[in-house]
C-alpha positions in Angstrom: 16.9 6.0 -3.8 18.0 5.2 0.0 17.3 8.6 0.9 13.8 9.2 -0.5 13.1 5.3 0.7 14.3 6.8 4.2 12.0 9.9 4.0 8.8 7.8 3.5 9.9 5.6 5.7 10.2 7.9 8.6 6.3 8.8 7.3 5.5 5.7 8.0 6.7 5.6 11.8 5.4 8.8 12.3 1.8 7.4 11.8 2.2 5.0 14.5 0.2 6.8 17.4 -2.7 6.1 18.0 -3.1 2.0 17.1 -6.1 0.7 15.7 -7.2 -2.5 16.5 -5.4 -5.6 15.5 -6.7 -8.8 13.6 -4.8 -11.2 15.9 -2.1 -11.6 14.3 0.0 -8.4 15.7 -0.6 -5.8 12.5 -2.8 -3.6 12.5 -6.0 -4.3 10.6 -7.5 -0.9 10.7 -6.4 2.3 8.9 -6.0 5.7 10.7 -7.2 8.7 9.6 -6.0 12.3 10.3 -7.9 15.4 10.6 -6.1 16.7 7.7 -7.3 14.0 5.7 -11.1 14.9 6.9 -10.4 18.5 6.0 -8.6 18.5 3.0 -9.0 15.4 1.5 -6.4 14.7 -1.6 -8.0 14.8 -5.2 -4.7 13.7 -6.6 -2.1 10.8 -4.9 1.6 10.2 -6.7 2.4 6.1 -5.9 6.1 6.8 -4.5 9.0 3.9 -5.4 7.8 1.2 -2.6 10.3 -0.6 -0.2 10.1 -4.4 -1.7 12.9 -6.5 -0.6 14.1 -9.1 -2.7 12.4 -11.5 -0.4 9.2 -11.1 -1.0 9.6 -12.2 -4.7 7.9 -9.4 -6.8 9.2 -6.4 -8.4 8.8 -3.1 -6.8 7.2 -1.4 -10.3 4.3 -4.6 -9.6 3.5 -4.1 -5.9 3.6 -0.1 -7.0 1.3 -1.0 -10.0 -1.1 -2.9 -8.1 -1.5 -0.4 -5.2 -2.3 2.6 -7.8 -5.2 0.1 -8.9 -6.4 -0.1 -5.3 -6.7 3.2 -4.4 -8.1 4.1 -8.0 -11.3 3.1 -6.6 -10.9 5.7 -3.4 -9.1 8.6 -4.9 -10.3 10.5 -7.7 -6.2 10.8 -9.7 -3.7 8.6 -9.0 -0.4 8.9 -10.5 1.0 5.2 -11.1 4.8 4.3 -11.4 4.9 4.2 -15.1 3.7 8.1 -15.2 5.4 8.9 -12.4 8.8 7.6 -13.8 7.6 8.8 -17.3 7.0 12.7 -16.1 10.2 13.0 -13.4 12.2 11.8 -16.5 10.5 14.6 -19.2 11.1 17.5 -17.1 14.2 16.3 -15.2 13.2 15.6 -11.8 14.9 13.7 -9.3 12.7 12.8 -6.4 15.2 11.8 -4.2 15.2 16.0 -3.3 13.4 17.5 -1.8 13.1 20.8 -3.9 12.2 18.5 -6.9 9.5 16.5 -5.1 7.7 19.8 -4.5 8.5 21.0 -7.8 7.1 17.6 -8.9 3.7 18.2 -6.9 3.2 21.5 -8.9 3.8 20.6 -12.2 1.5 17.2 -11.8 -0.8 19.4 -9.6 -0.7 16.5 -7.3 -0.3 17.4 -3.5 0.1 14.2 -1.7 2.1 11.0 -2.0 1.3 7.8 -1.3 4.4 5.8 0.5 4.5 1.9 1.0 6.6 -0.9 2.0 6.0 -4.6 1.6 7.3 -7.8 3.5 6.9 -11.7 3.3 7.5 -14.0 0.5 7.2 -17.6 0.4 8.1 -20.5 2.5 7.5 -24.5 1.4 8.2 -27.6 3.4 7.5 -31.1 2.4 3.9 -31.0 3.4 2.8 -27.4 3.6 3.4 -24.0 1.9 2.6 -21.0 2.9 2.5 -17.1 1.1 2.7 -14.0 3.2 2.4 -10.3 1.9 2.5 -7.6 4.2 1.9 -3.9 3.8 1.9 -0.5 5.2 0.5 2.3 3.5 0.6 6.2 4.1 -0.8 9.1 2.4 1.6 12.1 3.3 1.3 15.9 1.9 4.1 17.0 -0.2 4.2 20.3 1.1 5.1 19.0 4.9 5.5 15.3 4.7 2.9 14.7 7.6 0.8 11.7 7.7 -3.0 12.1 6.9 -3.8 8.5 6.6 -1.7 5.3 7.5 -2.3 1.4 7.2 -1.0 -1.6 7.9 -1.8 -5.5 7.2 -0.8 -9.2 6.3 -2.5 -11.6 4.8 -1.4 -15.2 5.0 -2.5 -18.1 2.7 -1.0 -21.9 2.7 -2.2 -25.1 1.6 -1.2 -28.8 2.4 -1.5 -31.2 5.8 -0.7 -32.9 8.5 0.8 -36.6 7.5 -1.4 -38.8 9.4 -0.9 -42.0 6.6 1.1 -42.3 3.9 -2.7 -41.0 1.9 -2.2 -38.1 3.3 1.2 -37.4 3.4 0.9 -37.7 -0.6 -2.6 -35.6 -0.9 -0.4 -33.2 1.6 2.7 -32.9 -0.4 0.9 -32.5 -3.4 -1.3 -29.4 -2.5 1.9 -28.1 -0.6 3.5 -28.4 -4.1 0.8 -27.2 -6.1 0.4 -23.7 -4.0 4.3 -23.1 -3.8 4.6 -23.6 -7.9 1.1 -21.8 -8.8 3.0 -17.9 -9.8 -0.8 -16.4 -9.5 -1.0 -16.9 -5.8 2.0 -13.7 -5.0 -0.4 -11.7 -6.9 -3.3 -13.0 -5.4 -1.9 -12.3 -2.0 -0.8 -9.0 -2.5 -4.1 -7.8 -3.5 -5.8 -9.3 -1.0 -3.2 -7.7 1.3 -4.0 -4.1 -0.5 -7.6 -4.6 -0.4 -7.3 -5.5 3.6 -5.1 -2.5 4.3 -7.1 0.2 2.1 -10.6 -1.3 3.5 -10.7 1.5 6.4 -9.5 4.3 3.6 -13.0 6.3 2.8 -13.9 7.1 -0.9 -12.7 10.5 -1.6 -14.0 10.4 -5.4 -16.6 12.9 -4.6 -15.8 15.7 -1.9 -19.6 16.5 -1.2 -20.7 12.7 -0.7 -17.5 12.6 1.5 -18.1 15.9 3.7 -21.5 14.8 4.4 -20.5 11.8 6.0 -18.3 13.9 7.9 -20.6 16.5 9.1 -18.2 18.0 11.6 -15.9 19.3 8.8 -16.1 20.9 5.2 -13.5 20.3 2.1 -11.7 23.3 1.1 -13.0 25.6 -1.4 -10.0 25.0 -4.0 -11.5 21.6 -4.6 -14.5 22.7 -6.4 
């Protein structure tokens, strides 16, 4: 897995030029889109294996679950991790090669991937808590590996106080406590984080709405 993880990774960095503009917070709250994307854009996406480290505090088939839901609503197929995982282990794929993620694209008919990595976790002091997801998102071709659309974003969400009197220092502790033991706010971050991230990514459902928004440029035949 370190090697395919290094190959999407080095997607990633390769969509860093140009920036977007930034939320404040130094990540980039914008997505950018390649001409590629514009002429061309992907019918079908394949979720690849994310990055999660052990940090953050969900498992990678989750965060890989929960972006497949998000960009349901943009891209017309999306192959998930459980049908990913399902098909590469019915026809004997392995796509840590190269040769195999190809052959992987045309037995799925599916012709771009979707890469991702995600950072954060959670952090709780006395009086205050605090949950942070980060993501980054690209949609690559299979056939080259280039970029066509990239992403990045974190959300942050705490709860708790300053202790200005012992009243607040126990109304502080309490909703610092309260948000560190609720395990429905990691999920609720995350999907605010892939909601943020995939906000700039346009609807590609249907190719004609999409091309005449984009008046300058026309999809290819083959996706009639």
């Amino acid at each position: 897995m370190r090697a395919l993880t290094g190959l999407l990774m080095l997607a990633l960095v390769a969509c860093a030029s140009p920036q977007p503009a930034t939320d404040g917070t130094g990540d980039e709250a914008g997505g950018v889109v390649g001409s590629a994307l514009l002429v061309d854009p992907p019918s079908c996406v394949v979720v690849m294996p994310a990055e999660v480290p052990p940090l953050v505090g969900l498992p990678p088939a989750v965060a890989e679950a929960a972006l497949a839901r998000h960009l349901s609503g943009r891209i017309e197929r999306v192959i998930g991790p459980s049908r990913r995982d399902a098909f590469t282990r019915r026809v004997g794929l392995d796509l840590e090669h190269s040769d195999d993620r190809r052959r992987f694209a045309d037995l799925a008919g599916c012709s771009h991937a979707v890469a991702s990595r995600f950072w954060g976790g959670r952090a709780w002091g006395l009086v205050w808590s605090e949950t942070q997801i980060g993501v980054e998102i690209a949609i690559l071709a299979f056939a080259d590996g280039r970029p066509r659309w990239h992403a990045r974003r974190t959300i942050r969400r705490g709860d708790g106080g300053l202790p200005l009197s012992p009243v607040s220092a126990v109304v502080a502790t309490g909703l610092a406590a309260r948000t560190a033991l609720d395990g429905d706010v990691l999920h609720s971050v995350l999907d605010d984080a892939l909601r943020a991230a995939l906000s700039d990514l346009p609807d590609l459902r249907d190719p004609q709405a999409f091309a005449s928004r984009n008046s300058s440029v026309s999809p290819l035949s083959s996706r009639k």
